[in-house]
Structure formats: C-alpha cells, structure tokens
DSSP file (Angstrom, degrees, kcal/mol; ACC not computed):
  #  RESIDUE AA STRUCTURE BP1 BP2  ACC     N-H-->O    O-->H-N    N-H-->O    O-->H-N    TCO  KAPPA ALPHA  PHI   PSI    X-CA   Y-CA   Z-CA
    1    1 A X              0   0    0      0, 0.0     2,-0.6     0, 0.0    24,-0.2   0.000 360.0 360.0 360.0 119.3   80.1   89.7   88.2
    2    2 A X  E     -A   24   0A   0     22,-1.2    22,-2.8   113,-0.1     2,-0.5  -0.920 360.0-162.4-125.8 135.4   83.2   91.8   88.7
    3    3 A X  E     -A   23   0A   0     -2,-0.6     2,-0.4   113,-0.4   115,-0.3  -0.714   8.5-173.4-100.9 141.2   83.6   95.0   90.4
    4    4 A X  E     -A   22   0A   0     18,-1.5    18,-3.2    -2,-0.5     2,-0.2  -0.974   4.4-166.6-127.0 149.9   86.1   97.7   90.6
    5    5 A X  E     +A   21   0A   0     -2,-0.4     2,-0.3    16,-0.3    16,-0.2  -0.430  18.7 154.1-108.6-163.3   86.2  100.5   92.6
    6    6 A X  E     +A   20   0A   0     14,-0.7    14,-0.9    -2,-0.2   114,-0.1  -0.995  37.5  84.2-180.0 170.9   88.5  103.4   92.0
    7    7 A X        +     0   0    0      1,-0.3     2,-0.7    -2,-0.3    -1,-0.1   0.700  63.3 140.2  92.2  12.7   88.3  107.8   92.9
    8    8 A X        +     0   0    0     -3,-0.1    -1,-0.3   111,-0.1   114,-0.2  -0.841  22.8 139.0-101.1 157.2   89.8  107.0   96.7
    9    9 A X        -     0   0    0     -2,-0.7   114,-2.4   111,-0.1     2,-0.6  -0.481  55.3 -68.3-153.1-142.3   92.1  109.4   97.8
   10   10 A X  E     +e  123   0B   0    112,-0.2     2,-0.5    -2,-0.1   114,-0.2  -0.941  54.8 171.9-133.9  97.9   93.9  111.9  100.7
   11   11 A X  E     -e  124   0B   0    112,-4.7   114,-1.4    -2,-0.6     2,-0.9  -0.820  30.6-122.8-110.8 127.2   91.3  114.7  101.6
   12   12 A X  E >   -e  125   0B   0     -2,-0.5     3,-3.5   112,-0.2   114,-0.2  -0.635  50.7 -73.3 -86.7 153.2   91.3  117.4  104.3
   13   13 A X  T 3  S+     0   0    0    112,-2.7     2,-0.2    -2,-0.9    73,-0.2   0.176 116.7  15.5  15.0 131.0   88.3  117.7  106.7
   14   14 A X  T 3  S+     0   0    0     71,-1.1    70,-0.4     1,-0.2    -1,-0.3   0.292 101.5 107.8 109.6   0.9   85.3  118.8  105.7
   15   15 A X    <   -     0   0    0     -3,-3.5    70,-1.8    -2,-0.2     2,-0.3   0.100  61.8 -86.0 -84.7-139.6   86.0  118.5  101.6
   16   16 A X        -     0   0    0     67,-0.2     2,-0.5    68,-0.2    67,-0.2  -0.989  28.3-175.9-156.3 134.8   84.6  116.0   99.1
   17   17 A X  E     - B   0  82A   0     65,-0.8    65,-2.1    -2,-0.3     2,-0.3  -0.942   5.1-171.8-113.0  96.6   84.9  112.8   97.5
   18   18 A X  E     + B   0  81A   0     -2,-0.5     2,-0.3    63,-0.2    63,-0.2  -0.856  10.7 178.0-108.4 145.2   83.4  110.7   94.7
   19   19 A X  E     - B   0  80A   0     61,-3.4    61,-2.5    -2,-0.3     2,-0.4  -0.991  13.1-150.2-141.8 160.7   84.2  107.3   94.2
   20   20 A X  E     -AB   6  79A   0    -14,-0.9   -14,-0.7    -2,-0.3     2,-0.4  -0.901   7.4-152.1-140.4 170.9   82.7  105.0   91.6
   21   21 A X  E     -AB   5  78A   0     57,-0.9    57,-3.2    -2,-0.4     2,-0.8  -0.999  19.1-155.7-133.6 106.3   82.1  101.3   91.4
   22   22 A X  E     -AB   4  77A   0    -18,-3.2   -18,-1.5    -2,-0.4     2,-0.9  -0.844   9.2-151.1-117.3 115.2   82.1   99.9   87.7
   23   23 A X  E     -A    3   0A   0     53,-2.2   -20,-0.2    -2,-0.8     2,-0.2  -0.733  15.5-174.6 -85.1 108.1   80.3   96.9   87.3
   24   24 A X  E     +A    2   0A   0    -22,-2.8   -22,-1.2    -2,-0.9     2,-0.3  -0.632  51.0  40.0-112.9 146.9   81.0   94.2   84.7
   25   25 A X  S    S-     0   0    0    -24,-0.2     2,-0.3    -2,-0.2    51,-0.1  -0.894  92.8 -53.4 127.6-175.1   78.8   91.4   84.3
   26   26 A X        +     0   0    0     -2,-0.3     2,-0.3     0, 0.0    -2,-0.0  -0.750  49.5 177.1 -97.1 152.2   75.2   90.5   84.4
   27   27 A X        -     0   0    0     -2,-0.3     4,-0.1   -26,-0.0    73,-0.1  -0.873  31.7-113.1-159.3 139.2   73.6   91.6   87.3
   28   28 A X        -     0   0    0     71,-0.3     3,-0.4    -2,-0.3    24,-0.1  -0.123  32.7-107.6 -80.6-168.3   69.7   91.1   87.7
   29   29 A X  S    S+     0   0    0      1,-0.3    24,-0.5    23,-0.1    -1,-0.1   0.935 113.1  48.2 -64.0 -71.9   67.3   94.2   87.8
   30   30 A X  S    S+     0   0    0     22,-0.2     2,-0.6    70,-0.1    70,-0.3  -0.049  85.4 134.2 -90.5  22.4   66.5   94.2   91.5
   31   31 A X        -     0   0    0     -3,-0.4    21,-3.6    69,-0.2     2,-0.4  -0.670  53.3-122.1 -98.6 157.0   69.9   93.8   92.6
   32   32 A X  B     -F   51   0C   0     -2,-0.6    66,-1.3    19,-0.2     2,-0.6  -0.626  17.1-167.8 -66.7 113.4   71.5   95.7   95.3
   33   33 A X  E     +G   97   0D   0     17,-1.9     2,-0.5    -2,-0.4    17,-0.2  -0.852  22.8 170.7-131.4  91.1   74.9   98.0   95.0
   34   34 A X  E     -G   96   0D   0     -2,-0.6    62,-1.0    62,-0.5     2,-0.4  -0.875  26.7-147.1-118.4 133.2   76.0   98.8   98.2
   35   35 A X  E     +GH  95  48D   0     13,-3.6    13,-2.1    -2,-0.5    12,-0.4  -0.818  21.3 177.0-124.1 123.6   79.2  100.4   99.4
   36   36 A X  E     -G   94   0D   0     58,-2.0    58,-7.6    -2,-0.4     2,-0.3  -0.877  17.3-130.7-129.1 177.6   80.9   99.5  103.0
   37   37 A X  E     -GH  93  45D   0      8,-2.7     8,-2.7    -2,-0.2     2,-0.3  -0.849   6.9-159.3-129.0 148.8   84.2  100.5  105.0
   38   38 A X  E     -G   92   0D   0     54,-0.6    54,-0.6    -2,-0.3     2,-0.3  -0.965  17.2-158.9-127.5 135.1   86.6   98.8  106.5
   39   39 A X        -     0   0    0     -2,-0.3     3,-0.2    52,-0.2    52,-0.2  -0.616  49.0 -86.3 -79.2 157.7   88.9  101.3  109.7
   40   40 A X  S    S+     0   0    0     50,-0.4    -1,-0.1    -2,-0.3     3,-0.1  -0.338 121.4  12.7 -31.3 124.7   92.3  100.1  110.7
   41   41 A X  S    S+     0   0    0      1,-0.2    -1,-0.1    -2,-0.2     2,-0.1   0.308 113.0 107.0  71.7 -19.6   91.1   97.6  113.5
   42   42 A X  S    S-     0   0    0     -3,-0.2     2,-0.3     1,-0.1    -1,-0.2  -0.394  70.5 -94.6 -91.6 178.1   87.7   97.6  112.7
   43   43 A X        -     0   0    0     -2,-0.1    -6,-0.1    -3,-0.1    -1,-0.1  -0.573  47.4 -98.4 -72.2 147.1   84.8   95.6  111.1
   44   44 A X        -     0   0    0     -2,-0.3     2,-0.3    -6,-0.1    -6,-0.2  -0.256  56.1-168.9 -35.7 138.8   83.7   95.8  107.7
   45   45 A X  E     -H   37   0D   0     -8,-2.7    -8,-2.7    -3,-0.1     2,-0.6  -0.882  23.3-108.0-125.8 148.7   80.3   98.7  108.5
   46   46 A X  E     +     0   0D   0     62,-0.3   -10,-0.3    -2,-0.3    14,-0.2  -0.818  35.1 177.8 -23.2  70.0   77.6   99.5  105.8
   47   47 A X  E     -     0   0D   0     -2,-0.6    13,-1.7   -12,-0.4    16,-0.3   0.858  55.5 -28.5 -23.4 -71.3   77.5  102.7  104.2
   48   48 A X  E     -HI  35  59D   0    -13,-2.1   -13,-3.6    11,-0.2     2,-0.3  -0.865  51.2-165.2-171.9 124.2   75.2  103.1  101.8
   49   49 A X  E     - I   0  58D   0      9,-2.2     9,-1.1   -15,-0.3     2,-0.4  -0.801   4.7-168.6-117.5 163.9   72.9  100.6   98.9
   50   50 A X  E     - I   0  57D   0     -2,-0.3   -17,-1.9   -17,-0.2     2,-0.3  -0.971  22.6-124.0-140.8 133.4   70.9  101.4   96.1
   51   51 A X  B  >  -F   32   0C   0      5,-3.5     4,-1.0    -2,-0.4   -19,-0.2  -0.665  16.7-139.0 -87.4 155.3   68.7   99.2   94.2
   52   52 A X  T  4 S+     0   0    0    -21,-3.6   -22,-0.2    -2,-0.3    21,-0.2   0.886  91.0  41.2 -63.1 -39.3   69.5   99.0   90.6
   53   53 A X  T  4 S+     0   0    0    -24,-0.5    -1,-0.2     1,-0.2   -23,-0.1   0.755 125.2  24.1 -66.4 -41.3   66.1   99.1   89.3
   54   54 A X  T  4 S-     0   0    0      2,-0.1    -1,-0.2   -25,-0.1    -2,-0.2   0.255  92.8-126.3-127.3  -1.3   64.1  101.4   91.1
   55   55 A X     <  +     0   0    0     -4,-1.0    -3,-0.1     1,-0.1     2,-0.1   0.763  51.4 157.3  58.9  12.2   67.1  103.8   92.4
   56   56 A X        -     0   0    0     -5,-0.1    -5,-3.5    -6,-0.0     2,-0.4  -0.593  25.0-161.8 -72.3 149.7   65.9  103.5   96.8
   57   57 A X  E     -I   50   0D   0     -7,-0.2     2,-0.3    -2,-0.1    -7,-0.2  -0.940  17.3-168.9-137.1 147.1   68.6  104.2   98.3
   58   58 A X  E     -I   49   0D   0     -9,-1.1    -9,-2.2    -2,-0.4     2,-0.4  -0.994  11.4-174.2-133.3 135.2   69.4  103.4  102.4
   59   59 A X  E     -I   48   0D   0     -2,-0.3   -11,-0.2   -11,-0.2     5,-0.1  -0.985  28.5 -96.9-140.4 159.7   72.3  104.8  104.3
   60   60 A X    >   -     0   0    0    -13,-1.7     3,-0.8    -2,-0.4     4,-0.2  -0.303  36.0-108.7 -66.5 158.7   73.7  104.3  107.7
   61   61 A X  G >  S+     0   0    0      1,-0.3     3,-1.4     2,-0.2    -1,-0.1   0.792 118.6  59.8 -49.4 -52.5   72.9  106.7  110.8
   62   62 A X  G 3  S+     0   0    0      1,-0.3    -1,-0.3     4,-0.0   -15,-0.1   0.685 114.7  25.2 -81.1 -36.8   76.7  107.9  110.3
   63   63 A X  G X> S+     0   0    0     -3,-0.8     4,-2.0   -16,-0.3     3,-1.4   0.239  83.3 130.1-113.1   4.4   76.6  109.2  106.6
   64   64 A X  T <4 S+     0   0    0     -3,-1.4     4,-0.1     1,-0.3    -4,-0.0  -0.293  81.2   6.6 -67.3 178.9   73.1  110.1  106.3
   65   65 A X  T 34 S+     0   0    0      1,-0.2    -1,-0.3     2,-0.1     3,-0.1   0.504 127.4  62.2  16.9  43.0   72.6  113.9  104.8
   66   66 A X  T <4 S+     0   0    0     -3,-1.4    17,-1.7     1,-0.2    -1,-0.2   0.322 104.3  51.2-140.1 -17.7   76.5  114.2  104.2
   67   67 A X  E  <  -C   82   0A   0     -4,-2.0     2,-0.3    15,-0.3    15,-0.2  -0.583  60.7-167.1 -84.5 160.9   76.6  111.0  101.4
   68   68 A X  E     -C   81   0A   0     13,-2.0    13,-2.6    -2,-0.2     2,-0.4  -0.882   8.1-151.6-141.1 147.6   74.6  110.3   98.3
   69   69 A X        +     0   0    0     -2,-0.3     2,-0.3    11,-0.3    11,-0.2  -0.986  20.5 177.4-112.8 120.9   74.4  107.1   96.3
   70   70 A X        -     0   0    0     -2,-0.4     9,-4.1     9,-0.1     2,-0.3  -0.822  17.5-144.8-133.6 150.2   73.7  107.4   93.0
   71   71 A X  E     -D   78   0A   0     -2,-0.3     2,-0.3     7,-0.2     7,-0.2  -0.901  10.7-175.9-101.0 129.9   73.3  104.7   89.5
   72   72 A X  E   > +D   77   0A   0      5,-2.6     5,-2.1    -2,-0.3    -2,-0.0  -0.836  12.8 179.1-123.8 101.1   74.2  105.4   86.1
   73   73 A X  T   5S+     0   0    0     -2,-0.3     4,-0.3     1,-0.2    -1,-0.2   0.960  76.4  73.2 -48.5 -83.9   72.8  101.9   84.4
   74   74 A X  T   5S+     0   0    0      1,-0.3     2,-0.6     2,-0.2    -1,-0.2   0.607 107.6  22.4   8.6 -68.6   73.8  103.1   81.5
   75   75 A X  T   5S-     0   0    0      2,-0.1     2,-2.0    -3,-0.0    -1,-0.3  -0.666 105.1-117.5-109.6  80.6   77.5  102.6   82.1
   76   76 A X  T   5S+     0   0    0     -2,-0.6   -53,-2.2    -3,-0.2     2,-0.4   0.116  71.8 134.3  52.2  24.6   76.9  100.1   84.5
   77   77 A X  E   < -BD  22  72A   0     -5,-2.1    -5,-2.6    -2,-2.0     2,-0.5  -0.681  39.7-157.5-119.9 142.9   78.6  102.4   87.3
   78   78 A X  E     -BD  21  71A   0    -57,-3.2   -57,-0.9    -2,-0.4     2,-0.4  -0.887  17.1-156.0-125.7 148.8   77.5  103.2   90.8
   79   79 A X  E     -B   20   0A   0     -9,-4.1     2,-0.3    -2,-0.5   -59,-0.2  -0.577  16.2-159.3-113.6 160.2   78.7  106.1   92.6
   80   80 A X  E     -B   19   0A   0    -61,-2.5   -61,-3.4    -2,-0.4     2,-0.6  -0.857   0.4-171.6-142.6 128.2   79.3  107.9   96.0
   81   81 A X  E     -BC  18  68A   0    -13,-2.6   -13,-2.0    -2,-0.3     2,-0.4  -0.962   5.3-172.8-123.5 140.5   79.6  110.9   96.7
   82   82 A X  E     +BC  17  67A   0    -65,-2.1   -65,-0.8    -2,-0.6     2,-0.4  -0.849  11.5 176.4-103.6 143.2   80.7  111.7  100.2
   83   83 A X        +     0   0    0    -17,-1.7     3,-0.2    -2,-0.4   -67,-0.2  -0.741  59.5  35.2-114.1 173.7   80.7  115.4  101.3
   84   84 A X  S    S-     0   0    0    -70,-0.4     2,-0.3    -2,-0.4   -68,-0.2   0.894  88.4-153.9  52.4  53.0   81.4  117.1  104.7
   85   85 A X        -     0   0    0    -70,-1.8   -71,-1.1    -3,-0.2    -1,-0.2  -0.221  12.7-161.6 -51.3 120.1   84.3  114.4  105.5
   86   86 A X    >   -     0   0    0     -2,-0.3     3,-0.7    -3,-0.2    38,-0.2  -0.539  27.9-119.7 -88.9 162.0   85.2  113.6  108.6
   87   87 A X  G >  S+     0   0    0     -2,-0.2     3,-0.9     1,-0.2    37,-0.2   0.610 114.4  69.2 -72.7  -3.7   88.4  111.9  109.8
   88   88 A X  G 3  S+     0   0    0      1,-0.2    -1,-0.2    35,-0.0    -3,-0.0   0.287  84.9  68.0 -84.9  13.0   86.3  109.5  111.0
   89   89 A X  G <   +     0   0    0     -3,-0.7     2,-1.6    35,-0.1    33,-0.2   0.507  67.2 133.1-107.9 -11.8   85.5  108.4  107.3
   90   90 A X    <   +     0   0    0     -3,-0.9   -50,-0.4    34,-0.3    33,-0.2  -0.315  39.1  80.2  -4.3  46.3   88.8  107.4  107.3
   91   91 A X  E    S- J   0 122D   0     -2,-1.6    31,-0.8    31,-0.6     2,-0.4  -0.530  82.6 -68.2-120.9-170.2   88.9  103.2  105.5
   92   92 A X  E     -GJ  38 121D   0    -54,-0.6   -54,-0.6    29,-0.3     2,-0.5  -0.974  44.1-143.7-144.1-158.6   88.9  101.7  103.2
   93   93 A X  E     -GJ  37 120D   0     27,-2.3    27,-1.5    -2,-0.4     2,-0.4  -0.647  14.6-163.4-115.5 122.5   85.6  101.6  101.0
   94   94 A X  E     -G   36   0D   0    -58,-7.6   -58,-2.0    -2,-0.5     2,-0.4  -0.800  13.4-143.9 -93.4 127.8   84.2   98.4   99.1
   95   95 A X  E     +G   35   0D   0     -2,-0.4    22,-2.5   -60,-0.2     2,-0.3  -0.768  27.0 177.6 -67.8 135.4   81.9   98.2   96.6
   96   96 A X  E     -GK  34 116D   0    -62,-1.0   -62,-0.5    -2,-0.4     2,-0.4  -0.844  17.6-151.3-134.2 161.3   79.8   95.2   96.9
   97   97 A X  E     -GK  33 115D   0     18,-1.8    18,-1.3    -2,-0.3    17,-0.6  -0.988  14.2-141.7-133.1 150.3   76.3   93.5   94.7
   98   98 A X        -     0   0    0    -66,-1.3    15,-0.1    -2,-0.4    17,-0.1  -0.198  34.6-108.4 -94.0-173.3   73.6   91.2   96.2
   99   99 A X        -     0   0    0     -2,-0.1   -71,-0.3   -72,-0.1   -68,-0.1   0.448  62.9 -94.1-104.9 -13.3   72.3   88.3   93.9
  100  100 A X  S    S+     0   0    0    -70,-0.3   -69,-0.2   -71,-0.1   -70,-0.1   0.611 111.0  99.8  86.9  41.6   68.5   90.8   93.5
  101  101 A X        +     0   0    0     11,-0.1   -70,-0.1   -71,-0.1    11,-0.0   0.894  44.1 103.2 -73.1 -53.0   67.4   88.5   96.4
  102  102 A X        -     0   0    0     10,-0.1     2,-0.1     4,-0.1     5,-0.1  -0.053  65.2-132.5 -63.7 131.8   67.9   90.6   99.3
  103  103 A X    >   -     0   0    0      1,-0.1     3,-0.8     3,-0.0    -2,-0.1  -0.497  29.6-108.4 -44.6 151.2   64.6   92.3  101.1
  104  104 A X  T 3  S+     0   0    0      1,-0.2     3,-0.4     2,-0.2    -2,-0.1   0.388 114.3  59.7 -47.0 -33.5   64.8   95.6  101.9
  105  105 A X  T 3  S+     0   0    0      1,-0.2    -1,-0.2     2,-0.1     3,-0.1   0.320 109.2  45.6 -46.6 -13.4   65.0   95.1  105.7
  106  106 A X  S X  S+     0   0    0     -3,-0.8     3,-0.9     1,-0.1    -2,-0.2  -0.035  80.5 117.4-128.0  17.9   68.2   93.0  105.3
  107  107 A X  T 3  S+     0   0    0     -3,-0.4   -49,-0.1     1,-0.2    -3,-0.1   0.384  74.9  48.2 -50.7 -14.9   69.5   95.8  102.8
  108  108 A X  T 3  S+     0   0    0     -3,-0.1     2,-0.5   -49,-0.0   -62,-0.3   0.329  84.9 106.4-119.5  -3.8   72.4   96.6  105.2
  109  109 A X    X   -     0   0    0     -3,-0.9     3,-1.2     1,-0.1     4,-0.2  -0.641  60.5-147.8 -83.8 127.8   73.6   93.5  106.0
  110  110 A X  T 3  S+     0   0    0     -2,-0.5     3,-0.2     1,-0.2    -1,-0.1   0.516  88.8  69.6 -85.4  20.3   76.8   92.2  104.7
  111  111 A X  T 3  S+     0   0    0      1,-0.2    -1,-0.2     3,-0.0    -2,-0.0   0.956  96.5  59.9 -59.4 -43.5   75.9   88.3  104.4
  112  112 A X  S <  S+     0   0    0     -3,-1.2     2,-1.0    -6,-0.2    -1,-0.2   0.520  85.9  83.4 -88.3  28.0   73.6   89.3  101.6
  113  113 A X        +     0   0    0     -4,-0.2   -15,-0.2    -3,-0.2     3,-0.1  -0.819  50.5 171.3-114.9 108.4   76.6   90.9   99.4
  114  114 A X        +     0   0    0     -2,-1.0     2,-0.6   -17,-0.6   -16,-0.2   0.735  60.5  51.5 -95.6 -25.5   78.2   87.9   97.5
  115  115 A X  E     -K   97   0D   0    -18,-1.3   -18,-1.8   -17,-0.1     2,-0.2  -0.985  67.7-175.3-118.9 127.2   80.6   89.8   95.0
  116  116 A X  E     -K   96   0D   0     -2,-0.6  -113,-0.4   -20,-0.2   -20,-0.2  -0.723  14.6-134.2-150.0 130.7   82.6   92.0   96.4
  117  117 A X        -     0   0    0    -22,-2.5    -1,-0.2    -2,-0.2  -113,-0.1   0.094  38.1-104.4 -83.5-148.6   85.6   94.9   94.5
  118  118 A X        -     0   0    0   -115,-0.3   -24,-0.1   -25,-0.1  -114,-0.1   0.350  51.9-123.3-125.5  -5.5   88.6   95.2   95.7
  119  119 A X        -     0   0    0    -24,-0.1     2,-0.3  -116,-0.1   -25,-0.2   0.254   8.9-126.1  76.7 163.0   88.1   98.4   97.4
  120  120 A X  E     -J   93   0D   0    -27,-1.5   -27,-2.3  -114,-0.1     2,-0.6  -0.978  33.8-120.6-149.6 132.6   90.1  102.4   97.1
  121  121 A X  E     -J   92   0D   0     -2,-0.3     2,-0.5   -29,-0.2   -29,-0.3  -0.842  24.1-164.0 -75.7 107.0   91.4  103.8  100.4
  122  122 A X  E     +J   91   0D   0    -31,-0.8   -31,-0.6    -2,-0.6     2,-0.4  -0.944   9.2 180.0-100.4 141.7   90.2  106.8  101.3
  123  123 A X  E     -e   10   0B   0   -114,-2.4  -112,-4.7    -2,-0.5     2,-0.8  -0.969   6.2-170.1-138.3 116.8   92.0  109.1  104.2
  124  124 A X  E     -e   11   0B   0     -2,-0.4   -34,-0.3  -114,-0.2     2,-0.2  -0.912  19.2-153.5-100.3 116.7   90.6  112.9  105.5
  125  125 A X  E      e   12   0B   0   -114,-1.4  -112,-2.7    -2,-0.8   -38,-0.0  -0.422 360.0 360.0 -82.0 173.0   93.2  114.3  107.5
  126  126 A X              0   0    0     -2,-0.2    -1,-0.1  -114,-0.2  -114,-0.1   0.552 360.0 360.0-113.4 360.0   92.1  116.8  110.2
C-alpha cells in the first residue's frame, strides 16, 4: 500500500484547507485512514480517521467542529478539510492506513498505522 498526500500549503488565520491522501494498493474494507501532524519540536499527534467501509469518523479534542474527514472509495482518495485555521495547525500532516485490524478504541493511536505517506506541510500565519 502506498500513499501520497498532496494540497498543503501557506494560509492566513482563520481560512481553509483541503488536503487529500491518494491511496494505491489493496487496502481491506475495514481499514482505517487517518491523518496526523507532526509541529517543529513536537510529537507526531492524531488528527482525524475514518473507516473505509462504513465512513465513522473520530477526531481529536483540538480539530473537532473546525475539520472534516471525508472518503471517496471510488478514487481511492481520502480527504481533509480543515476550516477556521489556527496557527497552531501549523505541521506537517501525514496521511497514514491501519492493516483493518484496529478496534475502534485504539483508533487514535499511532502504533496501529503501519503505512505511512510522506506528508505536505501546511503553515497559517497569524
């Protein structure tokens, strides 16, 4: 399975972003598509997953009601769209897939993402 991400860019404050994740491969039904961010100095954090199959979506405390994660199986591409940007959304942001193992309680953890893009830098100035 390889991913690319792509759609990061230089934003002010308080605009809007989409970035999309295109996925090549096989990938099973139940699997997991989840996008985290890496700051300058910090650790990789957890955004946002979707499962492929059934479209539930979880996001972290930080980005709920101002992200959405969205699937188009179809073209095998997974999206984000961030809205109301902070500079503190400042990374950058990986797209990742799970193997369709993961429970839904461990949905935010990044052991269970084994293939991993290459990530697109996004920066909101203030």
């Amino acid at each position: 399975v390889q991913l690319q991400a792509s759609g990061g860019g230089l934003v002010q404050a308080g605009n809007s972003l989409t970035l999309s994740c295109a996925v090549s491969g096989h990938t099973p039904s139940r699997t997991l598509m989840g996008w985290f961010r890496q700051a300058p100095g910090k650790e990789r954090e957890f955004v946002a997953t979707i499962r492929r199959n059934s479209g539930s979506t979880y996001y972290a405390d930080s980005v709920k009601s101002r992200f959405i994660i969205s699937r188009d199986n179809t073209k095998n591409t997974v999206y984000l769209q961030m809205n109301s940007l902070k500079p503190a959304d400042t990374a950058i942001y990986y797209c990742a897939a799970d193997s369709g193992t993961t429970v839904w309680s461990e949905a935010n953890k990044i052991s269970r993402y084994t293939n991993w893009g290459q990530g697109t830098q996004v920066t909101v100035s203030s």
